[in-house]
C-alpha positions in Angstrom: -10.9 24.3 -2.1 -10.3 20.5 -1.0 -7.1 19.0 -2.7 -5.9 15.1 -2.3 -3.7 12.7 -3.9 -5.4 9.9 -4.6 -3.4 7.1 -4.9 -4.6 4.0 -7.7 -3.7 0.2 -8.3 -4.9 -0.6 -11.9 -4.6 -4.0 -14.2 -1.3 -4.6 -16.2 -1.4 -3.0 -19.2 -3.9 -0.5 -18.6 -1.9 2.5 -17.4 -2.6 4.3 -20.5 -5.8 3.9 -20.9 -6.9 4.9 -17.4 -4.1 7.7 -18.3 -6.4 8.9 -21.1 -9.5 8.6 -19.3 -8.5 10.9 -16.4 -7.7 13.6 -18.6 -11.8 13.6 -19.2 -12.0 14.7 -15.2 -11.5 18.2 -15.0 -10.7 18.3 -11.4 -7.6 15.6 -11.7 -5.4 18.5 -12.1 -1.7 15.7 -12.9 -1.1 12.1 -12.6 2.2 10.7 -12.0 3.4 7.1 -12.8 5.1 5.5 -10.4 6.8 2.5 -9.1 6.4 0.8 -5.9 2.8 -0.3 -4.1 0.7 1.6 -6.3 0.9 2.7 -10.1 -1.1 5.9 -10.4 -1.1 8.9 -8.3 -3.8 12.0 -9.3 -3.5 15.3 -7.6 -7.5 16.2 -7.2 -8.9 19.9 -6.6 -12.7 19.8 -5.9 -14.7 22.6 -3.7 -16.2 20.1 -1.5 -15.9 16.8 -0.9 -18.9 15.5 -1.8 -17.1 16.1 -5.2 -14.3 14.6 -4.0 -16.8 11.1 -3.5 -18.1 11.6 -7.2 -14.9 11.7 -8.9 -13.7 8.9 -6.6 -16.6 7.0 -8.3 -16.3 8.1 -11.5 -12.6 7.0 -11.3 -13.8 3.5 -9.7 -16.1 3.1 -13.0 -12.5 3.3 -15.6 -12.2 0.1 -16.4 -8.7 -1.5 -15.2 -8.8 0.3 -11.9 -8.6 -2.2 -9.6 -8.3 0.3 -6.0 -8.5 3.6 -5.5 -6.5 5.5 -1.7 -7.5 9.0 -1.3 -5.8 11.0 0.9 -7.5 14.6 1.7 -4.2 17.3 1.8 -4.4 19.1 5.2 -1.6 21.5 5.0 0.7 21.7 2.1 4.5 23.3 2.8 6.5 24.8 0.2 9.7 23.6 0.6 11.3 25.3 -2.1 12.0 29.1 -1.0 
């Protein structure tokens, strides 16, 4: 399994539409609003990452996206013991 945040710059006034659009994408498992550089971050589970490539496209065709940053996790610590 191949998790990333991938990290997205969309248009004023269309968080919420992208929002409701990503919940079509089975493998965005959350998305967080945020402040600061970018406005979007997804958490993505794929088995490969040529999947990883076809949900970054299908995210690309949302309208209002302006950017998309994908960062593949390598190692994830739990913190929290």
């Amino acid at each position: 399994m191949i998790n990333a945040y991938m990290f997205m710059d969309v248009e004023p006034g269309c968080s919420q539409q992208t929002l409701i659009r990503m919940r079509l994408l089975n493998q965005i498992e959350s998305v967080s609003v945020v402040s600061g550089h970018h406005d979007l971050i997804a958490r993505v589970s794929v088995n490969d990452l040529e999947r990883l490539h076809d949900i970054t496209a299908e995210v690309h065709r949302i309208r209002g996206v302006i950017k998309t940053n994908t960062h593949v996790i390598s190692k994830e610590i739990n913190v929290c013991q």
